[in-house]
C-alpha positions in Angstrom: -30.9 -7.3 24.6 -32.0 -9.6 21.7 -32.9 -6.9 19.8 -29.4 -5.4 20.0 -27.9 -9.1 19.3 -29.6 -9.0 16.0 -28.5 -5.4 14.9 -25.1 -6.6 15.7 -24.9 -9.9 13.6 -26.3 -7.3 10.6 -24.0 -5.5 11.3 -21.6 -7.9 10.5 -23.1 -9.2 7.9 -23.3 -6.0 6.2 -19.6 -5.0 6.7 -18.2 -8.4 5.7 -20.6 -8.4 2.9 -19.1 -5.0 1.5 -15.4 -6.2 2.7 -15.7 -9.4 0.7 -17.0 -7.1 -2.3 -13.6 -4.5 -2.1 -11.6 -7.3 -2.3 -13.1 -8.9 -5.6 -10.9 -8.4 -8.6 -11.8 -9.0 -12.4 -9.1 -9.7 -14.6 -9.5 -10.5 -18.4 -6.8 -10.9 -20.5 -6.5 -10.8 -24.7 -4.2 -11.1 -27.0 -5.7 -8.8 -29.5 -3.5 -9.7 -32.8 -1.6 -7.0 -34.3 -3.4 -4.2 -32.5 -2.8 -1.3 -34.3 -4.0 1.0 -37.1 -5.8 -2.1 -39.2 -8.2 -1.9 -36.3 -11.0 -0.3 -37.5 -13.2 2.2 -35.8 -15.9 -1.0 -35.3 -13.4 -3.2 -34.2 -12.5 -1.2 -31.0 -16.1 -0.4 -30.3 -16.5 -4.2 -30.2 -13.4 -4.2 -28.2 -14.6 -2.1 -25.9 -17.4 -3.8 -25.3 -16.5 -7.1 -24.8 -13.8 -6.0 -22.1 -15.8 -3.4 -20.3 -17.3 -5.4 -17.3 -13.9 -6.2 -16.2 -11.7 -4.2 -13.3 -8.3 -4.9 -15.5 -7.6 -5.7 -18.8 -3.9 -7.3 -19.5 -3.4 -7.2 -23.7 -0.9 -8.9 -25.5 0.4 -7.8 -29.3 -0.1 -4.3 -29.0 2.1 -3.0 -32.0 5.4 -1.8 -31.6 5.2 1.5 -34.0 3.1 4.8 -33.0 0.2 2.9 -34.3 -0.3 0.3 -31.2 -0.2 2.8 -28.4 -3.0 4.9 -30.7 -5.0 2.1 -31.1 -4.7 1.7 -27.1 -5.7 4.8 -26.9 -8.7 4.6 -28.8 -9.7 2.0 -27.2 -9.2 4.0 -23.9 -11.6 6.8 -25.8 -13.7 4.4 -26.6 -14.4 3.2 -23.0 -14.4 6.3 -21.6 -17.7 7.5 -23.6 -19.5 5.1 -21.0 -20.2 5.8 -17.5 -17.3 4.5 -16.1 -13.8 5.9 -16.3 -10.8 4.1 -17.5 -6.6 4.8 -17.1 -4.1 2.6 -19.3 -0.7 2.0 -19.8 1.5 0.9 -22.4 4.8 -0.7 -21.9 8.0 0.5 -23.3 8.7 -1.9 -26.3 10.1 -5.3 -25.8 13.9 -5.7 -26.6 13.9 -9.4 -28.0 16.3 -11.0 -29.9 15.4 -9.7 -33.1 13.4 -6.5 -33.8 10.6 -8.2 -36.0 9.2 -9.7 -33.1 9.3 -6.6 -30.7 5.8 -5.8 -29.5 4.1 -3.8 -26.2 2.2 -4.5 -23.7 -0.8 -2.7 -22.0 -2.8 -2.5 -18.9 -6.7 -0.9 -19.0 -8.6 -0.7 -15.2 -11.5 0.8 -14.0 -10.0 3.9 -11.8 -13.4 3.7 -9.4 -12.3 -0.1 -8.7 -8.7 0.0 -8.4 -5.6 1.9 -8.5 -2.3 1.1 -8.9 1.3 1.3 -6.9 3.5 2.9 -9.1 3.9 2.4 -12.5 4.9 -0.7 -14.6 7.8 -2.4 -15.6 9.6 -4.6 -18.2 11.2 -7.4 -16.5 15.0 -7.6 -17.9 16.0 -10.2 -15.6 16.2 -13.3 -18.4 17.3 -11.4 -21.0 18.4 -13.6 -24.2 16.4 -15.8 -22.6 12.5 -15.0 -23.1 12.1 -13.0 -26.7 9.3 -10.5 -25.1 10.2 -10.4 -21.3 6.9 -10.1 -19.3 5.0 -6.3 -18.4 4.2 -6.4 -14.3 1.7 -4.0 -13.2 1.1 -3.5 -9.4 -2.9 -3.1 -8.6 -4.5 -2.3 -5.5 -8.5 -3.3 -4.8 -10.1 -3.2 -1.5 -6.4 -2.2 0.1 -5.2 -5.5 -1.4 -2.2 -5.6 -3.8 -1.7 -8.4 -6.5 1.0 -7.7 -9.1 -0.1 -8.6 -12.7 2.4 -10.4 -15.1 1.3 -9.7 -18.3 3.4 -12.1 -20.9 3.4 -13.2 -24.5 5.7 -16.0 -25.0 7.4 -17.3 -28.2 5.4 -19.2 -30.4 4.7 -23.2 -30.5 7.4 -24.2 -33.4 9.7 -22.1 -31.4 10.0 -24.1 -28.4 8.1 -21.4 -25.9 8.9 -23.9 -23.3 12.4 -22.7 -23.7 11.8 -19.5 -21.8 8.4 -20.3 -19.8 10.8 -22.5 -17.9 12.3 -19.7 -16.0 8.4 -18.2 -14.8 9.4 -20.8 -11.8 12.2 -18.4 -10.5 9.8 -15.3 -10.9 8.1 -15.6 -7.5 11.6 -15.5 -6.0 12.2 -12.3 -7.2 9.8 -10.5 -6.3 9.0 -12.3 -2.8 6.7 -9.7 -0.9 4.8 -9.7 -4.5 1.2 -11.4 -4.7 1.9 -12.9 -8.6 -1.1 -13.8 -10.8 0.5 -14.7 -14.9 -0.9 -14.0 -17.4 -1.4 -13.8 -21.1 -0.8 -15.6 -24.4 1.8 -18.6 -23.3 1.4 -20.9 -26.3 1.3 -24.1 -24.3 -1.3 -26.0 -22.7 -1.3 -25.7 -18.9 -0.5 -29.7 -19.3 2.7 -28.9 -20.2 5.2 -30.5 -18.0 7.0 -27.1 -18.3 4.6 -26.0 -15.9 5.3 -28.6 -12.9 7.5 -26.5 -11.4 5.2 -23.4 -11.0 2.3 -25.7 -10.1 4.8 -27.3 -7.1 5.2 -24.2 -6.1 1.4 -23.5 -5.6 0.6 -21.7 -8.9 -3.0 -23.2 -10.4 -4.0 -22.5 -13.7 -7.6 -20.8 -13.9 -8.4 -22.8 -16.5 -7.9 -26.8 -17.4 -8.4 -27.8 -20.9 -10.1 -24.7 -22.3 -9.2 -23.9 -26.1 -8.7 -20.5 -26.7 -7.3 -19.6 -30.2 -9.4 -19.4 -33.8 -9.2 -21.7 -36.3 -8.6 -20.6 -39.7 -12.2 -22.3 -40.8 -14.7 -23.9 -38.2 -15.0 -27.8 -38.0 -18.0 -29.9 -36.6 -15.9 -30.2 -33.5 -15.7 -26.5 -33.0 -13.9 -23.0 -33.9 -11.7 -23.2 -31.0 -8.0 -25.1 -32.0 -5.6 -24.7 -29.1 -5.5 -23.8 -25.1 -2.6 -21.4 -25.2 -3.8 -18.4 -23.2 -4.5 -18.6 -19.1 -3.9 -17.5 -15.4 -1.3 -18.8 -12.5 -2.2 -18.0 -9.3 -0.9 -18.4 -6.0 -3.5 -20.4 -4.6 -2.5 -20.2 -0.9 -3.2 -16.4 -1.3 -6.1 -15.9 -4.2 -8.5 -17.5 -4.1 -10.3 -18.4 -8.1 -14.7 -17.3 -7.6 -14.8 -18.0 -11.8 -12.7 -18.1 -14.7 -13.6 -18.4 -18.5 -13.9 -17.2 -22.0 -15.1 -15.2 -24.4 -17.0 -16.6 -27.4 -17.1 -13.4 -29.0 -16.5 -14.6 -32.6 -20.3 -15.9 -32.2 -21.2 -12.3 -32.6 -19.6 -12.2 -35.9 -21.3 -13.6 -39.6 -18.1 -15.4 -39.9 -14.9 -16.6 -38.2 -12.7 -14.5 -41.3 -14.7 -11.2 -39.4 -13.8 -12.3 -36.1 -9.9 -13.1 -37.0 -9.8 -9.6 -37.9 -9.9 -8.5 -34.2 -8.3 -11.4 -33.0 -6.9 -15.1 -33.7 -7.7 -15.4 -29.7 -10.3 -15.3 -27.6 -10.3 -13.1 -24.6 -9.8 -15.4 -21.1 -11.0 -14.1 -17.7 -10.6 -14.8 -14.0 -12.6 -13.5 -11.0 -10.3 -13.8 -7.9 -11.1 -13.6 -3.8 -7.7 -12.2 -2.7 
């Protein structure tokens, strides 16, 4: 009798072990300046590198001509050549209030660690309000769904408060959604802009974490401002670890690194 007790509770253990490990998801998120053809061959393989642990990738700035979804897709190629297997995709381009600023968005994920329920969208509903209205991507892991919403707001002389104000009424669109934000917002989570989402349960996955380059690095540091982060419906997610990417360490200098990027990638490992 004991001996069957004690299979049991491994039994349980085991099965909540591998439960707990379906429901696991990795999310890193980068905006990856100007990502287009001045990407060079090395650039992507660094890239790819530096974002391959992850289940999804969320990137900001891809470029609106042909060359930003081929320089997606390179990066895709890029991945692929490892052992795991990779599917993207790239978001129509963003109508904005004037065409200079148009960009895309895209999604990367792991297809052995999660697939996706239908395909993406660009969210319309504010528009003339937010300049590059946000890419949602719905992703499965472990039979759970969470809905990605990949955003690049404004930038900080232009007031990006002005349309990160209306990410409060975002959850009451999309009600049966699971929400986690993400991306480039060019505020601090200490914004008061945020109070709203944060009443509403949204956390930030990270507090007081710099995450864009300087043009030149200072005795304080390389890092100048915390712009880029996660909101996530704590009641529902919950945060395992969150941080960044120092990947301009790797690099003889911070001009080398600003050719990939002006930011750092930003990552969060959620229960959900």
């Amino acid at each position: 009798m004991k001996k069957k007790y004690l299979l049991f509770i491994l039994y349980l253990v085991l099965t909540s072990s591998f439960c707990y490990a379906q429901v696991t998801l990795s999310v890193l998120s980068w905006n990856l300046k100007d990502l287009g053809v001045s990407k060079s061959a090395t650039d992507i393989g660094m890239i790819a590198r530096i974002v391959e642990p992850y289940d999804v990738i969320a990137i900001q700035e891809v470029v609106a001509g042909p060359g930003g979804p081929a320089a997606v897709r390179r990066l895709v190629n890029e991945l692929n050549r490892g052992r795991l297997k990779w599917k993207f995709e790239i978001s129509s381009v963003t109508s904005g209030i004037s065409a200079h600023k148009a960009e895309r968005y895209a999604f990367l994920w792991q297809d052995s660690r999660v697939s996706r329920s239908g395909n993406g969208w660009l969210d319309g509903y504010f528009e003339g309000q937010i300049e590059r209205e946000p890419f949602y991507g719905r992703f499965v892991a472990g039979g759970k769904t969470v809905t990605l919403v990949n955003f690049h707001a404004i930038t900080k002389s232009a007031h990006p408060e002005t349309e990160v104000k209306y990410f409060r009424y975002l959850s009451g669109l999309y009600p049966a959604d699971n929400l986690i934000f993400c991306g480039d917002f060019n505020l601090p989570q200490s914004h008061s802009v945020f109070n709203p989402l944060k009443s509403a349960g949204y956390g930030p996955a990270l507090i007081k974490q710099k995450t864009t380059l300087r043009q030149k690095c200072l005795e304080t540091g390389c890092l100048a401002s915390e712009f880029d982060n996660f909101y996530y419906d704590m009641s529902k997610i919950r945060l395992k670890a969150a941080g960044v990417i120092h990947f301009y360490r790797l690099l003889p200098d911070i001009k080398q690194a600003r050719k990939i990027s002006d930011h750092i990638p930003v990552f969060a490992v959620y229960q959900i």
